[in-house]
N, C-alpha and C positions, 0 to 999 in steps of 0.2 A: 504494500500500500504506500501510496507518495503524499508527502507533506503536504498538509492538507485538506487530505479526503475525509469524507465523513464514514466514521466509525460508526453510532450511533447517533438516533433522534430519543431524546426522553418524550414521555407521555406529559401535555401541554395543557389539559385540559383543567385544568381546580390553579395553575396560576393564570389560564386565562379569562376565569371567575373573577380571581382578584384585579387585573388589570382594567376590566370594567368594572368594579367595584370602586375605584382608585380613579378612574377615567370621570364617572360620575361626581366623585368629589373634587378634582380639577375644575370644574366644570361650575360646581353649586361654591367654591370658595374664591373663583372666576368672578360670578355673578356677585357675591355679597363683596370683592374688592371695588368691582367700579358702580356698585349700590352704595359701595360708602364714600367713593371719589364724588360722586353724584350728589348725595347728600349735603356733604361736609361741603360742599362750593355753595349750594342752596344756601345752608344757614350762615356763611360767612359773608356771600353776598347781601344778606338781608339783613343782617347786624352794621356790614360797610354802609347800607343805605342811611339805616338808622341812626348809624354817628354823623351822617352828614347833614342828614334833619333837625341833627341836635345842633351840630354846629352852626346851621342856618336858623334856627330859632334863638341860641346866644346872641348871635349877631344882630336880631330881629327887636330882644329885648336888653342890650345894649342902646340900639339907637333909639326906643320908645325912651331912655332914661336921660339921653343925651336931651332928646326935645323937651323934655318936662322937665329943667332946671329953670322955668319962672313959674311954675305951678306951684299950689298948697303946697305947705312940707310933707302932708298925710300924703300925697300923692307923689312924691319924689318917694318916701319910704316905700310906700306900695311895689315901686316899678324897681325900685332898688332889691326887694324881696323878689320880685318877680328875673330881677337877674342872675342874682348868685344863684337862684333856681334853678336857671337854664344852666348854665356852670357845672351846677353840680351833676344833673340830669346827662348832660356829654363827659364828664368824666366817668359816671357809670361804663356811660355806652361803651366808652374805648375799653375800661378792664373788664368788661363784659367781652367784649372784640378778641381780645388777647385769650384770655379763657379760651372761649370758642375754638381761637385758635391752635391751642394746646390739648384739648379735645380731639377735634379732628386729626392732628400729628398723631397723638395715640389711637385712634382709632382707623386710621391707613396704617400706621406701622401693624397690626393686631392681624389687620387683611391680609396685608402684605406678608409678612411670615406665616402663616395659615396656607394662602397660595402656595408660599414659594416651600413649603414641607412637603404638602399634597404634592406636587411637582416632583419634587424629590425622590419623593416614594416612587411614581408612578413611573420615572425613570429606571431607578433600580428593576422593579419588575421587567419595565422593556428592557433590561440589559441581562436580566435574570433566563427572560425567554430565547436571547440569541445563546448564552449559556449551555444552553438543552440540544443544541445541536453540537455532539461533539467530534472534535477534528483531531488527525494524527500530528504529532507536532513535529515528527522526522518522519524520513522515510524508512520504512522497512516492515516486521512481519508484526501483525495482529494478533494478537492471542485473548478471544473472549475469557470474561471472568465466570466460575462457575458457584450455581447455588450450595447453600449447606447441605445435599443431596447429591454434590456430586455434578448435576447436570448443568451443562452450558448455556451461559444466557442468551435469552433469544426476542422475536419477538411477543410482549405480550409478558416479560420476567419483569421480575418488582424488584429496584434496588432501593436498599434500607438504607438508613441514616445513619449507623452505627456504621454500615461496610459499603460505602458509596462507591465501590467501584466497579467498571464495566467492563474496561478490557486493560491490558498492558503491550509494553512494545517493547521487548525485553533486549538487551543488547548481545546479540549473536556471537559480536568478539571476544565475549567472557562467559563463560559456559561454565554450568557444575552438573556434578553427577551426582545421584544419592544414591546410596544403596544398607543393606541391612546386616550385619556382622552377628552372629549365633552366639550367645551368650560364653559360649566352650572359650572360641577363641579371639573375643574382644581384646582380652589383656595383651595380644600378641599386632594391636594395631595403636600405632603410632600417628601423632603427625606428622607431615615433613613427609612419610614412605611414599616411594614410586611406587604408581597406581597402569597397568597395563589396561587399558580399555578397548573392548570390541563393542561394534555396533550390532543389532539383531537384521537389522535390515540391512545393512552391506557386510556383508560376512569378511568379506575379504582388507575390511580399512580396520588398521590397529591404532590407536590410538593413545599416548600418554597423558601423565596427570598426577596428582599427587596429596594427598589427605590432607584436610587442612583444618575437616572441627569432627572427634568423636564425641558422642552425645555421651553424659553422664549417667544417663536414667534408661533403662531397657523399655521393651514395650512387646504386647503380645500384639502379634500382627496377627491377621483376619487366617482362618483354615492352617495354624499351627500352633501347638505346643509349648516351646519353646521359646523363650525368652531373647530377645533381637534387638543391637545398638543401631540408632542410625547413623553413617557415618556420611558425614560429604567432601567429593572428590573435587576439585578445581582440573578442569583440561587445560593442557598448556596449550594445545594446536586451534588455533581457528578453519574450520571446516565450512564452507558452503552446503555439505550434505548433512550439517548438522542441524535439526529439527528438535523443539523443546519439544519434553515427555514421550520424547526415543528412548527405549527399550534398548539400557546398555549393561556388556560382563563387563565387572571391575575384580582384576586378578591385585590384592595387594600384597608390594615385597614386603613382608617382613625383615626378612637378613638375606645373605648372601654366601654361600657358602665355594669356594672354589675347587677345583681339579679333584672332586668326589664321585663316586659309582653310586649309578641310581637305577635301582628295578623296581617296576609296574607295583602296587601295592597287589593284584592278584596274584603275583607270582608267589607270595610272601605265605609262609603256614606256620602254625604255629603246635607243640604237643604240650598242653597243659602250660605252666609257666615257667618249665625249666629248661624248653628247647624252641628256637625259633630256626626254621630252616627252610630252604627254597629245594626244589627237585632241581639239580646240575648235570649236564652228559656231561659224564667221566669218559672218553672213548667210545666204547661201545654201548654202553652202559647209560644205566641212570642211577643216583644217589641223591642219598637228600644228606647234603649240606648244610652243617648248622653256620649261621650269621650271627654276627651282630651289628644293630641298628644303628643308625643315628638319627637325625631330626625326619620328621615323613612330613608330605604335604597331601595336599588331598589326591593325590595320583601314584607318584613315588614315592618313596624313603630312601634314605640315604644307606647303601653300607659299611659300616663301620670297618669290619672284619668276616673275612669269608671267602670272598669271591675275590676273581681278578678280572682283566677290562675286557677280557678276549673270551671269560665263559657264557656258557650259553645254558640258560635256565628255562624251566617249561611255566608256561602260560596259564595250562591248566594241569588238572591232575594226571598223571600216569596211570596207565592199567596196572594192576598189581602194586599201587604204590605203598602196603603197608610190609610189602616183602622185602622194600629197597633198603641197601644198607645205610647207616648212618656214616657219614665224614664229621665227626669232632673236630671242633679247634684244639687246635695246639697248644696258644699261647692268650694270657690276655690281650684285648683291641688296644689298639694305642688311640689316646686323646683325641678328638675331633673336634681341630678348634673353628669356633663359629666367628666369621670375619667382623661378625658384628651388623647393626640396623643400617639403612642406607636413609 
């Protein structure tokens, strides 16, 4: 898949409830902003009127005062009273005006953030909704996520809030393996050990790699018995043919042992616990040859003492094999030193 493409669509339907939900209140705190732009010009306008009426009426009983300076005194007080009247009647007006005007400031500011929240919101959602279309952010392989079931998500799966996720795009260049180590011989896995891997699908690609976390804690896996570590491998090779949840063998080296003689674990018999011996042609002949051991793997074992590089031991059992003479060792095995872990 290339950078870009759409991975998944989420299901749209209950955010785009809320979007018109949100849409409608855009809408209704729209209408209550320029109802109060509206308003608040109304009442400021008709208060500016009214301080001018007042203004025009001081001036009006200013000059009735001016012309009645040869009238009665009672009639100069009159018109005198009747001034500071008007005076005082236009200073109302103006901090009446001012008020008003402080009123309305708070009350477009109130709209004004109201709208511009509503907005806000209704943004988010439309940013929320491009959100639900989700795109691959590099190029390369997809890997849907699967339910607690096991099954792959598809269309018509529910992803939860606890585990939001849908697919991944895993990076191809850095690969691990996992596999599961039997309880017997966990102690004998190490980190660091060179890990020989084959694939199931291409039989013939070998591949390396090398232990890098065994788990502390066992686990019964599903149709066994037995107690199982998980161990995971790191591949060193970057592969093109390699595909996440490939079905791979992981051979790990434990040690290394050099220039030793190694036969089939079936060739191997054993009589009670005081003779361990392979069937050997002696010439014509056959005998059973007593050995001794040294480390065994799940195929071969090493031997110790017994054999040399040029005999030739049977596979399976011989006819008559309980009539075959015995070859005793001679001498005790000499030491067989283990070169140590890799």
């Amino acid at each position: 898949m290339g950078k870009g493409d759409r991975v998944a669509q989420l299901g749209a339907s209950e955010l785009m409830d809320k979007i018109r939900e949100e849409e409608l209140e855009v809408e209704e705190s729209m209408n209550k902003y320029e109802q109060t732009q509206i308003d608040t010009a109304i009442t400021l306008r008709e208060q500016r009127d009214k301080v001018i009426n007042l203004q025009y009426d001081v001036e009006q009983k200013q000059l009735v005062l001016e012309q009645s300076q040869f009238e009665p005194p009672a009639t100069i007080k009159q018109n005198e009273l009747e001034f500071e009247k008007a005076k005082r009647a236009l200073q109302q007006g103006k901090q009446e005006y001012q008020l008003l005007q402080q009123k309305s400031v708070s009350e477009m500011a109130q709209a004004s953030t109201k709208l511009r929240d509503d907005q806000r919101d209704l943004e988010k959602l439309q940013n929320l909704r491009k959100e639900l279309t989700i795109m691959a952010p590099e190029n390369g392989m997809v890997i849907y996520a699967r339910d607690w079931d096991g099954r792959k998500k598809t269309k018509g799966s529910q992803i939860q809030t606890w585990r939001p996720l849908v697919a991944t795009l895993p990076d191809l260049s850095s690969m691990i393996s996992r596999t599961y180590v039997n309880e017997v011989d966990i102690s004998r896995v190490q980190t660091n050990q060179e890990v020989e891997i084959g694939l199931d699908a291409f039989p013939d690609k070998r591949l390396t790699g090398k232990v890098t976390q065994v788990a502390n804690i066992g686990e019964q896996r599903p149709n066994t018995d037995a107690k199982v570590f998980e161990v995971t491998i790191e591949v060193n090779e970057s592969d093109t043919t390699l595909r996440p949840a490939m079905t791979t063998s992981n051979a790990i080296i434990t040690s290394y042992i050099e220039d030793v003689l190694l036969v089939p674990l079936e060739a191997i018999h054993s009589q009670g616990d005081s003779l361990t011996y392979v069937f050997k042609k002696n010439g014509l002949s056959t005998v059973k040859q007593e050995i001794n051991l040294g480390p065994k793997g799940n195929d071969m074992a090493v031997i110790a003492q017994g054999l040399e590089e040029n005999d030739e031991v049977f596979l399976s059992i011989p006819n008559n094999a309980d009539d075959k003479p015995i070859a005793y060792l001679e001498e005790e095995p000499a030491p067989l030193t283990d070169r140590g872990n890799d």
